[in-house]
Every structure is written in structure tokens, then in C-alpha cells.
C-alpha positions in Angstrom: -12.7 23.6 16.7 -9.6 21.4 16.5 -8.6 20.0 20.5 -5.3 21.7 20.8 -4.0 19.7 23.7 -1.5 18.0 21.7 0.6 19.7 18.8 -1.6 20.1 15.5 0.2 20.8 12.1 -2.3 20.7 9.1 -1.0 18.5 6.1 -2.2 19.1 2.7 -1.6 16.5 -0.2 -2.4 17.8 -3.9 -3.1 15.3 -7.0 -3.8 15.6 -10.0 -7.7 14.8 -9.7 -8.1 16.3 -5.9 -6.8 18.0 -3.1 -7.2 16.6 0.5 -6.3 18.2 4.0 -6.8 17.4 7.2 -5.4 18.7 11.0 -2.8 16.3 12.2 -2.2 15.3 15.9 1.7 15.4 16.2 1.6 13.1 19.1 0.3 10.3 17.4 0.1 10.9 13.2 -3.5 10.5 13.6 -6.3 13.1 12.0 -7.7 15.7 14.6 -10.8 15.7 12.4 -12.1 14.2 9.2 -10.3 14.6 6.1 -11.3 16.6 3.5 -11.3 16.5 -0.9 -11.6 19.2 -2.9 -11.9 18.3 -6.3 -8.4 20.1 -8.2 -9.6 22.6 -10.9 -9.6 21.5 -14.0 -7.5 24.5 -15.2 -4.8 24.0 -12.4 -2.9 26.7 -12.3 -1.1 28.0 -9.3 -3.8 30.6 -8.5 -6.6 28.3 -8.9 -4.9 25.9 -6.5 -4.1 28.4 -3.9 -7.7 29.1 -3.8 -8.0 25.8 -3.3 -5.7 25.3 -0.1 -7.1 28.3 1.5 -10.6 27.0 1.2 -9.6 23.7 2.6 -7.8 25.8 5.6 -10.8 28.2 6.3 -13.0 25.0 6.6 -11.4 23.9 9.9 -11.6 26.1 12.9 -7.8 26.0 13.6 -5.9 28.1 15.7 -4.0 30.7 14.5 -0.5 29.3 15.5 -1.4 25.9 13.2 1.5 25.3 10.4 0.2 24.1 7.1 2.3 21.6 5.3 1.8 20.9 1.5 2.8 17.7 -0.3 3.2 18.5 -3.9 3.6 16.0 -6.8 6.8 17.4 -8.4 10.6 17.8 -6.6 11.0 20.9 -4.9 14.1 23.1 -4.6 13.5 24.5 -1.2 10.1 24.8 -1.9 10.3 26.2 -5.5 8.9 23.4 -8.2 11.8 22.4 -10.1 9.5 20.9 -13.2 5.4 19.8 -13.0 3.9 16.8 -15.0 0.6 16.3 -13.9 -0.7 19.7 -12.8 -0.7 22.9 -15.0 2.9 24.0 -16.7 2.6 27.3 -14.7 4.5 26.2 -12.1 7.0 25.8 -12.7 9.4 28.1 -10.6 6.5 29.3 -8.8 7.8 29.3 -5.2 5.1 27.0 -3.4 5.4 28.4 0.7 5.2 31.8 -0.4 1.9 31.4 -2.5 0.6 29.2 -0.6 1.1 31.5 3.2 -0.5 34.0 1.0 -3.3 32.6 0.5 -3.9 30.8 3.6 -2.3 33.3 5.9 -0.2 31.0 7.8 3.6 29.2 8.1 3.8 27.0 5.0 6.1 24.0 4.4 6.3 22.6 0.8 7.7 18.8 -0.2 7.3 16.7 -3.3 4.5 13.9 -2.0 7.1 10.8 -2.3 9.0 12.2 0.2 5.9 13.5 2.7 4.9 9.9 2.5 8.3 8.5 3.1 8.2 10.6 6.5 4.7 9.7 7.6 5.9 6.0 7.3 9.0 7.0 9.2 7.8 8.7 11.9 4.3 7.1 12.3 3.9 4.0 10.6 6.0 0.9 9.1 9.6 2.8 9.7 8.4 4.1 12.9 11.7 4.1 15.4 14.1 2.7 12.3 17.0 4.6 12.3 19.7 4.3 9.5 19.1 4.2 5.9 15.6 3.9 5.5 13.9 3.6 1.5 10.2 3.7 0.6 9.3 3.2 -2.9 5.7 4.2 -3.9 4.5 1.6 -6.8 1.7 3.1 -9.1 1.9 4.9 -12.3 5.4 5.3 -11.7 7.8 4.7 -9.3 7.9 7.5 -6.3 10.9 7.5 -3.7 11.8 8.4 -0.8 15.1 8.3 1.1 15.5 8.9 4.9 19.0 8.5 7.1 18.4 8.3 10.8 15.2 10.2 10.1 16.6 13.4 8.1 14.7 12.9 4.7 17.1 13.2 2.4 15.0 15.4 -1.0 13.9 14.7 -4.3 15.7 11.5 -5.7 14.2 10.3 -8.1 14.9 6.2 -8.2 11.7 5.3 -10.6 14.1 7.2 -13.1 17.0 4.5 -13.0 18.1 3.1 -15.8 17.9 -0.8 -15.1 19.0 -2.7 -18.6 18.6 0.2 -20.7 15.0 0.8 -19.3 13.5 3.7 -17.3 13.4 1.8 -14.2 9.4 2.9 -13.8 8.4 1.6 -17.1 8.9 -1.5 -16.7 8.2 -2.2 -13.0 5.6 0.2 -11.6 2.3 -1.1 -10.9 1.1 0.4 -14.5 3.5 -2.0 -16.3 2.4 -4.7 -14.6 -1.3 -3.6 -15.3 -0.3 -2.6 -19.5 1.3 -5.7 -20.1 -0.9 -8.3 -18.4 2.0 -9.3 -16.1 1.2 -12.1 -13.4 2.6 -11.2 -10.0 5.6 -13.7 -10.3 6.4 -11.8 -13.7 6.0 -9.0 -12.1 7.7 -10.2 -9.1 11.3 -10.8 -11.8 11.1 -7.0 -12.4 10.5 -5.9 -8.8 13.3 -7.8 -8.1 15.7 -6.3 -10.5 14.8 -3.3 -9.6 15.1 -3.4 -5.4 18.3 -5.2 -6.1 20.1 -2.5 -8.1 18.7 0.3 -5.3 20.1 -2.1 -2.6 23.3 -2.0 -4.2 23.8 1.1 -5.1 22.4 2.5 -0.9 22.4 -0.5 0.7 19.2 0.3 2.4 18.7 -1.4 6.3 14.7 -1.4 5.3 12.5 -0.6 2.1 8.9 0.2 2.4 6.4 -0.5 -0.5 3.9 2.2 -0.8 1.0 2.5 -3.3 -2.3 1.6 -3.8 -0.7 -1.8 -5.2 0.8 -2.2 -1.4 -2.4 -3.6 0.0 -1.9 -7.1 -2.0 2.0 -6.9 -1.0 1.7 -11.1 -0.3 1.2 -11.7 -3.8 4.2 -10.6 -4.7 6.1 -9.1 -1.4 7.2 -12.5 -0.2 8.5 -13.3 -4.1 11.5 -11.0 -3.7 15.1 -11.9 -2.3 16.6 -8.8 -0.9 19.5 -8.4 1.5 17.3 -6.0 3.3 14.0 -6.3 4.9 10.9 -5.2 2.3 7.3 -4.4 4.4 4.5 -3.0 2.9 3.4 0.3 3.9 0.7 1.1 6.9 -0.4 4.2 6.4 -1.7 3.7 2.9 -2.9 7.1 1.7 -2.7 9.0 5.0 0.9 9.0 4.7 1.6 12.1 2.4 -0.9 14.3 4.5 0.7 12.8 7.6 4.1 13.7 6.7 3.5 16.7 5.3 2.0 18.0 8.2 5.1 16.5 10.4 7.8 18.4 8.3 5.5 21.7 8.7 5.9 21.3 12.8 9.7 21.5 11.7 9.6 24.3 9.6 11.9 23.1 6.7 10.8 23.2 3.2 12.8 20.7 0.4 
């Protein structure tokens, strides 16, 4: 059974291709026990996924009084999915804390997974203590964002979606352009840093964290950019949206 010495809050992150959860020490952003992937069903409707979470749930022996927080790849509007891309066109509208505390029996928080990483970082790893405007951008098949102000996340912007020189910001500079069109990380680099310069103008940012899987070569191309503000790579690689998620369930608040 999960120690509960130290506040617990379970943190669920859902993909397209699986669905991990693990118990979430509160003091520290660390696991209580060993994560835990459940393939997503290949039909991934709402129902099937709820299955899902409460199978991933039942597997720990958590106390009753445990929160459950869900990071879901799609914005939410106070936990109801505005529009889906990568999981089953169901669910749109389908009002995420409610299924979800159906199935598992428990409090449920719901947030898109940019921003559940954005708040792991904040509270646990590279942002930790940084107060102010805070940005992390998530660099992989697109561009994911999150924006945080002395700590409050602020929900569901959507900066890969800029339009930089009549371009969709993410189709030009997310790690899949780089990886479609050959790019070197100096040309990718030019793109990076037409990109972070237009967010920096427009929120003037005090520090922007890289996330993504691309985040663990950040001196290739990291040290290439000229911002105003500081730019760190992330720390909690792909803890961070279970981490977060798990953090904003303690508080209760669904986005």
C-alpha cells in the first residue's frame, strides 16, 4: 500500500498509444511507487478509456481520500474537452472529472497535458520557486504550451498555433519539421528562434522551459538562440505531465 505520511495525489497522463499513472508524493513530485502503462484501446472512446483509468487506479492500494488527476491531450473547458485530435471523436464535450470519478470512484481533476507538464516543471523541476511569467513549450509533433504567472497556470493557449510569417508556428518549428525536412540543428535553430522571439514579444516571459523528448539534446541547439529571457531545458522529462497532474488534483481545480 502507498506510505501516506506525506500527501499523495495520483496523476494520470493519457496518449494516444498509452495511458500511465502513478501515486505522487506531494512533498517532493517524486512517485510513491512505480509507474504504470496501460496500452490505450485501439477503439478509444470515452468508455473504453474510463475503463482504462479505473484499472490503472484499482491496481494501487490507495487510500480512499487519494485525488486522481488526469492529463488529457486536448484543451479543456473546466474539464469538458473542447475538440480531440488524437484520441476517438467521441469526446468531444464529454465532461472528463465526471466520467472519470465514475469510473474510479474518487475526486477527479482534468487538464490538457501541456499544461500538467507546465506545472510539474513549475512546482518540481526547472521552474521550481520562479515566480512571475513563467512559459514552457513542449517540442515534438507539435508545439504544446504552457503559461504560468506567479504559479497560477494560466489554461489552454495554444502558442504552437501562431501564425509566424504566414506559417502555423508548429509546422515549421516543432521537432517533426526539423525531423521531415532534414533540418540541421543550426537550421533548426533560425526557426526556434523566430518562433521564441515572437512569444517573447508578445508575453515577455521572465523564463521559458523546453520540454519534449527533443529537450534531452537541448545543447545542440539550446545555446543557438538569442532570447531576452532565460531558455532551460526541462528536468522532469516525461514525469512532468503525471506530476502535474497529480499536483493540480491536491488543489481541486479542473481547466
Amino acid at each position: 500500500m502507498v506510505e501516506a505520511a506525506q500527501p499523495v495525489a495520483f496523476g494520470i497522463d493519457i496518449g494516444g498509444s498509452g495511458i500511465k499513472g502513478a501515486p505522487v508524493d506531494l512533498a517532493t513530485g517524486e512517485f510513491a511507487d512505480e509507474r504504470r502503462r496501460i496500452p490505450t484501446p485501439e477503439r478509444s472512446t470515452p468508455d473504453a478509456v474510463a475503463g482504462v483509468l479505473a484499472e490503472l487506479v484499482d491496481s494501487f492500494e490507495l487510500p480512499p481520500h487519494v485525488p486522481v488527476g488526469v492529463a488529457f491531450p486536448a484543451p479543456m473547458d473546466h474539464g469538458v474537452v473542447r475538440f480531440i485530435a488524437n484520441l476517438h471523436k467521441s469526446w468531444k464535450g464529454v465532461d472528463l472529472p465526471a466520467l472519470a470519478s465514475e469510473a474510479t470512484g474518487r475526486q477527479v481533476t482534468a487538464v490538457n497535458d501541456a499544461d500538467a507538464a507546465g506545472v510539474g516543471e513549475q512546482r518540481y523541476g526547472a521552474a521550481q520557486g520562479r515566480d512571475g511569467v513563467v512559459l514552457m513549450v513542449t517540442l515534438g509533433t507539435g508545439i504544446g504550451s504552457a503559461l504560468l504567472v506567479d504559479g497560477v497556470l494560466v489554461p489552454n493557449t495554444e502558442l504552437g498555433h501562431l501564425e509566424i510569417d504566414g506559417h502555423d508556428a508548429e509546422s515549421r518549428a516543432a521537432e517533426s519539421a526539423r525531423e521531415r525536412h532534414d533540418l540541421s540543428w543550426h537550421q533548426w535553430a533560425e526557426r526556434l528562434q523566430r518562433y521564441f522571439e515572437t512569444v517573447e514579444m508578445l508575453l515577455a516571459p521572465e523564463l521559458i522551459v523546453v520540454g519534449g523528448g527533443v529537450s534531452k539534446h537541448h545543447e545542440k541547439f539550446l545555446p543557438l538562440l538569442n532570447l531576452r529571457a532565460p531558455i532551460i531545458p526541462a528536468t522532469l522529462r516525461n514525469r512532468a505531465g503525471i506530476v502535474g497532474a497529480a499536483a493540480l488534483a491536491a488543489s481541486g481545480r479542473d481547466h
